[in-house]
LUMLOVEX-84202 format. One record per residue (C-alpha): x, y, z; residue in three letters; residue number from 1. Coordinates in steps of 0.5 Angstrom, whole numbers. Layout:
<rs>
[[X,Y,Z],ALA,NUM]
...
</rs>
This chain:
<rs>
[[-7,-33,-4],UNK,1]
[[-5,-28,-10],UNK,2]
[[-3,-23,-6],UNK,3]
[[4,-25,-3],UNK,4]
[[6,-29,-10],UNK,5]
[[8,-26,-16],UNK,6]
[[2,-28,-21],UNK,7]
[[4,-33,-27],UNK,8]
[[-2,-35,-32],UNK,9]
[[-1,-43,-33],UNK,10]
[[2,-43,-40],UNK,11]
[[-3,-47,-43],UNK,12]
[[-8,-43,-43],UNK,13]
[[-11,-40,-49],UNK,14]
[[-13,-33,-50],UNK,15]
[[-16,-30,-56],UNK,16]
[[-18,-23,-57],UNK,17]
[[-25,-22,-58],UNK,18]
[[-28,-14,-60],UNK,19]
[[-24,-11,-53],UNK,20]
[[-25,-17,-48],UNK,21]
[[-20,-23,-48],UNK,22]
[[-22,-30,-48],UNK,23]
[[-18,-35,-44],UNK,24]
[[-20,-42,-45],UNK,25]
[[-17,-48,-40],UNK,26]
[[-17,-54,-46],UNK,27]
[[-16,-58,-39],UNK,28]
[[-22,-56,-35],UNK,29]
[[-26,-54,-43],UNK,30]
[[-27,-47,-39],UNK,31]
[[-27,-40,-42],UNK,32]
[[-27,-34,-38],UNK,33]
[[-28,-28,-41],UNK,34]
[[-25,-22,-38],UNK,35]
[[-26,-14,-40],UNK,36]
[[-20,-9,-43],UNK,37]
[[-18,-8,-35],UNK,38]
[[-18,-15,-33],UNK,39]
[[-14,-17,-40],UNK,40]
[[-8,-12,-38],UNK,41]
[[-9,-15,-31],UNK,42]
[[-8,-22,-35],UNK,43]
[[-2,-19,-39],UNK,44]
[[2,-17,-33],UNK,45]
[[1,-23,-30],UNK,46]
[[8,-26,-32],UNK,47]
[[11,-29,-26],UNK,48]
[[15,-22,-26],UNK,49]
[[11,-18,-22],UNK,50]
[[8,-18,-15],UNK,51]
[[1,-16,-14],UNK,52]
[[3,-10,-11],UNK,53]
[[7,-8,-18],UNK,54]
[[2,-10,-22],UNK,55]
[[-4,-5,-18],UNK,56]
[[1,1,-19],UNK,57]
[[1,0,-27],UNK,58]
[[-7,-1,-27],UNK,59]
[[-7,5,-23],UNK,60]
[[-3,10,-27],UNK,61]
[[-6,7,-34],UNK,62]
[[-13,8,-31],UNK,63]
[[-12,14,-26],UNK,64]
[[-14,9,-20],UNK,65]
[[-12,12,-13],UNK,66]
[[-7,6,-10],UNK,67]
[[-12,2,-5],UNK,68]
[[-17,2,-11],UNK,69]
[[-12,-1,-16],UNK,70]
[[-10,-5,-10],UNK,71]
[[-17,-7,-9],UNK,72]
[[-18,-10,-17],UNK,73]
[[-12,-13,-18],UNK,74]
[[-12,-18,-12],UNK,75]
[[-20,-20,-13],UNK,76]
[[-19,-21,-19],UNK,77]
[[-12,-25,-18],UNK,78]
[[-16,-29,-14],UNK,79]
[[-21,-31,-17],UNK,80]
[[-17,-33,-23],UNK,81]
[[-12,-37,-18],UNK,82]
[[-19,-40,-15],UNK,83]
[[-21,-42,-23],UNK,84]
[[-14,-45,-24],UNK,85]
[[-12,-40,-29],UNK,86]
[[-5,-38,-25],UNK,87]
[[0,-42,-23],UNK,88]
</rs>
């Protein structure tokens, strides 16, 4: 779903930092979400701006992931938070 849109966090999400993890909470759903340091930058790049494809090559040169790996996270992650509601 993820792959062939350019991932936009819904705006009334709320993400609070939390030691190096990110806390996002859904006050529709009354869900949170804890993502780890790569998945909050994933989060951050998740502006509407981006394909997925972009957002994979900036993980990758920050992390000095091959392309297919950068790849690989970005999309499942992308997913799984368009599953939760937490993209538009």
């Amino acid at each position: 779903m993820a792959r062939a849109v350019r991932p936009v966090a819904r705006p009334e999400i709320v993400s609070t930092p939390l030691d190096d993890d990110l806390v996002l909470y859904d006050p529709q759903t009354s869900l949170a979400f804890e993502l780890n340091p790569t998945g909050a930058r994933i989060w951050a790049l998740c502006d509407g701006s981006r394909m997925v494809t972009a957002i994979a090559g900036e993980l990758g040169a920050l992390y000095g992931l091959g392309r297919e790996q950068a790849l690989t996270d970005v999309r499942e992650l992308a997913d799984e938070m368009c599953q939760v509601g937490l993209l538009a």
